[in-house]
C-alpha positions as CSV (number, residue, x, y, z in Angstrom):
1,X,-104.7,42.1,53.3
2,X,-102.1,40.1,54.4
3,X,-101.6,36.4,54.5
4,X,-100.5,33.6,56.7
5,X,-99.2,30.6,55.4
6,X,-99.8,27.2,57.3
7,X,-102.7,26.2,60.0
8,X,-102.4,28.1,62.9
9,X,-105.4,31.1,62.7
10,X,-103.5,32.6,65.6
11,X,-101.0,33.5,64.1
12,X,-100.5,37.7,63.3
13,X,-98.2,38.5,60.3
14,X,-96.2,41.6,61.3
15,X,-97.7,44.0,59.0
16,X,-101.3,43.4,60.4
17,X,-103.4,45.8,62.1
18,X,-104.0,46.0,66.1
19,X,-107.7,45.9,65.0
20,X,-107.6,43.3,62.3
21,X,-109.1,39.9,63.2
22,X,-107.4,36.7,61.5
23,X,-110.3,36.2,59.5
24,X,-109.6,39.4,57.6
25,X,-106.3,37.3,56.3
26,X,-106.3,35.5,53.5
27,X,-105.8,31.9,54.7
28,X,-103.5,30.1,52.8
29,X,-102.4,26.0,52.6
30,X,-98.8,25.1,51.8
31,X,-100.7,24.4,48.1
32,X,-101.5,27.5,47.2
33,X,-105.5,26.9,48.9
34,X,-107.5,28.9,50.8
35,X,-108.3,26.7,53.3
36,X,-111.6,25.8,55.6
37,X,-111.4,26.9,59.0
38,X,-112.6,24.5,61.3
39,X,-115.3,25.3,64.2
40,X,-112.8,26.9,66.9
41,X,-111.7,29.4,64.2
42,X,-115.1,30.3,63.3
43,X,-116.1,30.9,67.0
44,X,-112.8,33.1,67.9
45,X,-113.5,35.3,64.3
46,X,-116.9,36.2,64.8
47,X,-117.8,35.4,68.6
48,X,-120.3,33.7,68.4
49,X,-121.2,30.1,70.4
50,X,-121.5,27.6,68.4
51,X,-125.1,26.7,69.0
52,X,-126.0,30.5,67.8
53,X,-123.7,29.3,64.6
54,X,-125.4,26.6,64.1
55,X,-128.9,27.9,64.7
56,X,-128.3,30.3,62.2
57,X,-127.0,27.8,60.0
58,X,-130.5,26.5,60.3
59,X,-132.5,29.2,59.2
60,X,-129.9,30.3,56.7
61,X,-128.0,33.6,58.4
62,X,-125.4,32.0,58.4
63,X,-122.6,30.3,55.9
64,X,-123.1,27.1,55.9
65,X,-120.8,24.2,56.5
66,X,-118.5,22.5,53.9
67,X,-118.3,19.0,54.4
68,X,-114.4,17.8,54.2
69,X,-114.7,14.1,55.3
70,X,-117.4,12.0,57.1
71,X,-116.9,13.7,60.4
72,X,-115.1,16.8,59.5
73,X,-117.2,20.5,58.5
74,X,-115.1,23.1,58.0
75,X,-116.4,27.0,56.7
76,X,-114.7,28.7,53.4
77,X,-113.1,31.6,54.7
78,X,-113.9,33.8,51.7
79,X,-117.5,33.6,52.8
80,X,-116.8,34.1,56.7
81,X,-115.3,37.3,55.5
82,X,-118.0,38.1,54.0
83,X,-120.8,37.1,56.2
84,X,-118.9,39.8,58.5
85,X,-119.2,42.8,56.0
86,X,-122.7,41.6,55.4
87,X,-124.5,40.8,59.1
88,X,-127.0,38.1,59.4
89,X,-130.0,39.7,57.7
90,X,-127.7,40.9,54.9
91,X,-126.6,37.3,54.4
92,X,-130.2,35.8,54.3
93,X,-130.9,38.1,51.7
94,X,-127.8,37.6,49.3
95,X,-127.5,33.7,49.9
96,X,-129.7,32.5,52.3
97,X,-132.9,32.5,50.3
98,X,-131.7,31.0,47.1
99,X,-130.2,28.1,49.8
100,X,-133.5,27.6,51.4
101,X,-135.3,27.3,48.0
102,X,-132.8,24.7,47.2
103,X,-133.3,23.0,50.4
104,X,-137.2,23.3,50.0
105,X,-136.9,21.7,46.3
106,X,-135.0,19.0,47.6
107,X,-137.3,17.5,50.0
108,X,-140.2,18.1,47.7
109,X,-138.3,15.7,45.0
């Protein structure tokens, strides 16, 4: 796996494959942090729009959002990875369901 350091997703370390997408890199802060990857990122790593992200947010195929400030999201990378190995049905059933029992309890309270 191979790792870029600073913000740009773009960026392709030499020693990463033709068919490699820059998700599959570990992306790393100047700390030391995997960082989030904002909503552009997330679009150009798994192609989808950002309506079908967010739709899919909604019924729980999809990772959801990490709030970073009061009008910034971004997405953990680790789990865009592995949202990719897993699908959208494989998601729902890892994470998704325990998320929407959460969400279910919470509006009952």
């Amino acid at each position: 796996m191979s790792i870029a350091h600073g913000t740009n997703i773009e960026a392709k370390p030499m020693n990463m494959n033709e068919n490699e997408t820059p998700i599959n890199q570990t992306l790393i802060n100047p700390l030391g942090i995997e960082r989030n990857l904002r909503m552009k990122e997330v679009i150009e790593a798994v192609g989808l729009s950002r309506a079908t992200i967010y739709r899919m947010m909604g019924v729980f195929k999809f990772p959801l959002a990490v709030k970073v400030s009061l009008s910034l999201v971004g997405w953990k990378a680790a789990e865009l990875r592995e949202y990719m190995q897993l699908g959208p049905d494989g998601w729902y059933e890892k994470y998704g369901k325990q998320q929407e029992a959460e969400k279910l309890k919470r509006q009952q309270a």
